[in-house]
N, C-alpha and C positions, 0 to 999 in steps of 0.2 A: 504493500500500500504506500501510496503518498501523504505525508501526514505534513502539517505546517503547524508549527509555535509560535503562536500572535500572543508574543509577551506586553503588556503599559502598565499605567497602574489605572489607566480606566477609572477614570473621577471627576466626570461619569464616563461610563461607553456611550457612545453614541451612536448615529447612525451611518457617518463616513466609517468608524472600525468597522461596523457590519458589512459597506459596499466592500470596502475595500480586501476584506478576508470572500466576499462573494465572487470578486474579480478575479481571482488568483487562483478558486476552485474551478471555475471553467476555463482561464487562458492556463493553468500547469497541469489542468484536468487532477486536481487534489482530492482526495478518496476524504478526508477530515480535514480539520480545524481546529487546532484545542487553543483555549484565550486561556491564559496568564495572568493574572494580576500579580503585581508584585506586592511584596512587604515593605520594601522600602529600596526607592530606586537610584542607584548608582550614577553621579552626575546631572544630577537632577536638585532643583530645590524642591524637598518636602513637605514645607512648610503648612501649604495648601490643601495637602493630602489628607480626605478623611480615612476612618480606617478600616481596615483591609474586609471586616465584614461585612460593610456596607456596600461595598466596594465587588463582589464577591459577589453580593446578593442580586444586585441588579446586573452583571453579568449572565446571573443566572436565567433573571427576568429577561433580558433583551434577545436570550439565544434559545430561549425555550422552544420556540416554533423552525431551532434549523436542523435539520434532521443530520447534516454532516460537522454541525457547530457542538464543540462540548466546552465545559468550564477545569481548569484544576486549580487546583488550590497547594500544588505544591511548594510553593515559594514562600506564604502563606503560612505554612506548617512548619515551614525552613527558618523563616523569621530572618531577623539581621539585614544585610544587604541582598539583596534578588542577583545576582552575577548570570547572567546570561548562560556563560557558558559550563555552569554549575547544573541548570537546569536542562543546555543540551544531553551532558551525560547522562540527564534521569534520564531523557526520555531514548536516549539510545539501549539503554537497558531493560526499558518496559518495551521499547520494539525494536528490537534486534535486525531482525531481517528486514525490515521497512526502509524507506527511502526520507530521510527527514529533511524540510524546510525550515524558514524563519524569517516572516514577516515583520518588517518595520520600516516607520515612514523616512523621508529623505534624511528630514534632518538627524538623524541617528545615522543613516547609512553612511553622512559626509564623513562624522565622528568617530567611524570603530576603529579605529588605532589607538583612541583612545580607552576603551573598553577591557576588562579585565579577558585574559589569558584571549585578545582576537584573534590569534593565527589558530588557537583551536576552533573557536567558530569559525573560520572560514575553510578548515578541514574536514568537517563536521556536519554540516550542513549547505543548504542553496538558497542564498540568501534573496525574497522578493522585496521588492521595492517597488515606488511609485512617484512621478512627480507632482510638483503642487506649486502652489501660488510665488511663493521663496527660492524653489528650485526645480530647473529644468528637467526633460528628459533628456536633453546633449551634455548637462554637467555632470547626472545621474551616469550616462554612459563612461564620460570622461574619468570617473571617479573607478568605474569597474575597470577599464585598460587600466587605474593606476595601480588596484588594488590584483590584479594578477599575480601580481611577482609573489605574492603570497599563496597562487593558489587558490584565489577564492572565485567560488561560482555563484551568480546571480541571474538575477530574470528579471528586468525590469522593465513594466507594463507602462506602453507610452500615451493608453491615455490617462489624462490629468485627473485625478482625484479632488474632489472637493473639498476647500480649504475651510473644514470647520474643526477647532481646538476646542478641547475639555477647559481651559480657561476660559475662551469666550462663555462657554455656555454658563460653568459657574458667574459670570461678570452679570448674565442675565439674568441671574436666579437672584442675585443681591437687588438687580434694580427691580425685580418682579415682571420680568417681560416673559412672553409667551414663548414658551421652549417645547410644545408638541410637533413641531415640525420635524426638530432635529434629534427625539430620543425616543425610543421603545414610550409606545404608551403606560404601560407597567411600571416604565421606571421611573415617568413624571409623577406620578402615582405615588412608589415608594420615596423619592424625594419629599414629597409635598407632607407624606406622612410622617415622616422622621425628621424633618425641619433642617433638611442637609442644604450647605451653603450660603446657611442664612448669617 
């Protein structure tokens, strides 16, 4: 099988994560999907970050109706810092024989040199990508000729993805604007309930 690791920390998911893992199952022809949240992300300020159950929950809400979309919560259970390539080794071990991916958007693709142990992910895995508002599909390419010399394999889908950030969405949820367009009805729902990014 074809399996893809669409690791964030998803706060909230929304509905660009969902295109975007949907685009990648029919252009790599992907058997699965498993979404990721992290514990606490590497490179990142967390400041923002609710936590990881809530986080988890609505993951669980947004992907309920995809029959190839699953949730883990290994990272989660791992705690500490989320390392990417911590989490490729679990899942090379729960699928051995399997073929595995790893979904993430531009702006992390620019940065994985930076990224703990990256010459293992990129031995490890077929890294997808996407562009977006900030960055092209010619610099996305330009970045994969750089990123050979290590050996790394990528797939990067040249149409453009839509430039919608889990901050904006939080920014809309402080001024109280209308955020069912761009998240699982469910999860405006479990927001609204739990009083998240108020």
């Amino acid at each position: 099988m074809k399996i893809a690791i669409f690791g964030g920390s998803f706060n909230p998911i929304h509905n660009a994560h969902v295109k975007l893992a949907q685009r990648f199952l029919c252009e790599v022809a992907l058997d699965k999907v498993v979404f990721v949240p992290t514990f606490i992300t590497p490179l990142k300020d967390n400041t923002s970050v609710i936590s990881s159950e809530h986080r988890l929950k609505m993951c669980e809400l947004a992907l309920k109706d995809y029959d190839n979309f699953s949730v883990s919560d290994v990272e989660i259970k791992r705690a500490g810092y989320s390392y990417s390539s911590d989490t490729i080794a679990y899942f090379k071990e729960l699928y051995p024989q399997d073929e595995l991916y790893f979904i993430m958007g531009a702006d992390m693709y620019l940065t994985l040199e930076k990224w703990h142990e990256f010459e293992y992910i990129f031995n490890n895995v077929t890294i997808l990508t996407a562009p977006r508002d900030d960055c092209s599909f010619d610099e996305l390419v330009n970045k994969y000729e750089y990123y050979k010399k290590y050996n790394c394999k990528s797939y990067i889908t040249k149409e453009y993805i839509e430039d919608l950030s889990s901050t904006s969405i939080r920014d809309m949820i402080l001024r109280e604007a209308d955020i069912s367009a761009y998240l699982d009805k469910d999860v405006v729902a479990y927001i609204d309930k739990h009083g998240l990014y108020r």
